[in-house]
C-alpha positions, 0 to 999 in steps of 0.5 A, spaced: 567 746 522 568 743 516 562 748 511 565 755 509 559 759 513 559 759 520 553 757 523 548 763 526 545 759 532 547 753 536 541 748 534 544 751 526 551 749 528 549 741 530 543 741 524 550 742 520 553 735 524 548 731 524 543 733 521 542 728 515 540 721 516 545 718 515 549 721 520 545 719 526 544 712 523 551 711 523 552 714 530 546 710 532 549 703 530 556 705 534 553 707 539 546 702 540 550 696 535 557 696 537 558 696 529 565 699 528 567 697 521 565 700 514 562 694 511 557 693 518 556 700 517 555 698 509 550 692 511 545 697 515 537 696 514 538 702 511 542 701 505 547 707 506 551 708 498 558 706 498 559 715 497 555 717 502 558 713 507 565 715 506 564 722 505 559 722 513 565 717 515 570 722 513 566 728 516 565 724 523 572 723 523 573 732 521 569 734 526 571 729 532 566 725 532 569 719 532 576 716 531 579 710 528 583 705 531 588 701 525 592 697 528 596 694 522 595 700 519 589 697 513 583 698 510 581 690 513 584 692 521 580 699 521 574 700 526 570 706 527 569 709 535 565 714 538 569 720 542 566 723 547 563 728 542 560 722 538 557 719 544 553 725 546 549 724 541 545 719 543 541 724 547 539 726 540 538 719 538 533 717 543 530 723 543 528 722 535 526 715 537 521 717 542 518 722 538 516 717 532 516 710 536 509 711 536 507 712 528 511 705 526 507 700 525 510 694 530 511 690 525 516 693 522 521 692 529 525 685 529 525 683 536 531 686 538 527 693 536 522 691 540 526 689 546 530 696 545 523 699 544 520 697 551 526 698 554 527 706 551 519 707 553 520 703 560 525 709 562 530 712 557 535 716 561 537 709 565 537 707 558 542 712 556 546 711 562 547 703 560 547 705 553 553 709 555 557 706 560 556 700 556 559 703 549 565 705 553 566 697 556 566 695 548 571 699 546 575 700 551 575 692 550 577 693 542 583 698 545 585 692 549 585 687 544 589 691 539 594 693 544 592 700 545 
């Protein structure tokens, strides 16, 4: 871990993670939106600074969330996956959306939110599973794609 304490509990070692905003959502649009690159990352709804990004990027990458893959070895070629400590995080993700589906006004989704919105209140353990396994095709696709 990347902090000088060492955390007391379980539930206060994965709030040291991933208990910012920014760092769900970036996992969120990895694992939910197939982003990999900074600027996709940059371009979220939620407006993430330039700073904040790169230092829950590096953080990410310290404490194997996630791994880059640079086939030409520039900023321009480099993406962002999710590891298996990256993916298990969409447990936590799902579960913070259920909590608060309901108190957002539906206006506020797009319709690929309330297409996802439907599909997580249908049955959110398939979704997870579906999200999983379809995370895993897309990357091992780019890993196909750069030779790896």
């Amino acid at each position: 871990m990347s902090t000088n304490k060492t955390p007391y509990c379980p539930i206060a070692l994965a709030i040291s993670y991933v208990g910012d905003k920014w760092t769900l959502i970036i996992l969120r649009d990895m694992l939910l939106l197939n982003k990999t690159r900074f600027k996709e990352f940059k371009a979220s709804r939620g407006k993430i600074a330039t700073n904040v990004l790169t230092s829950r990027l590096k953080m990410l990458l310290e404490e194997g969330f996630i791994e880059i893959l640079d086939p030409l070895g520039t900023k321009k070629s480099r993406q962002y996956i999710a590891t298996a400590k990256g993916i298990a995080t969409l447990p936590i993700i799902i579960e913070l959306y259920l909590f608060s589906v309901h108190d957002m006004h539906v206006s506020l989704f797009s319709e690929e939110e309330l297409v996802f919105q439907k599909m997580v209140l249908e049955n959110p353990i398939l979704l997870k599973e579906n999200i999983v396994n379809g995370y895993l095709e897309f990357v091992n696709e780019l890993k196909v794609g750069v030779g790896i």
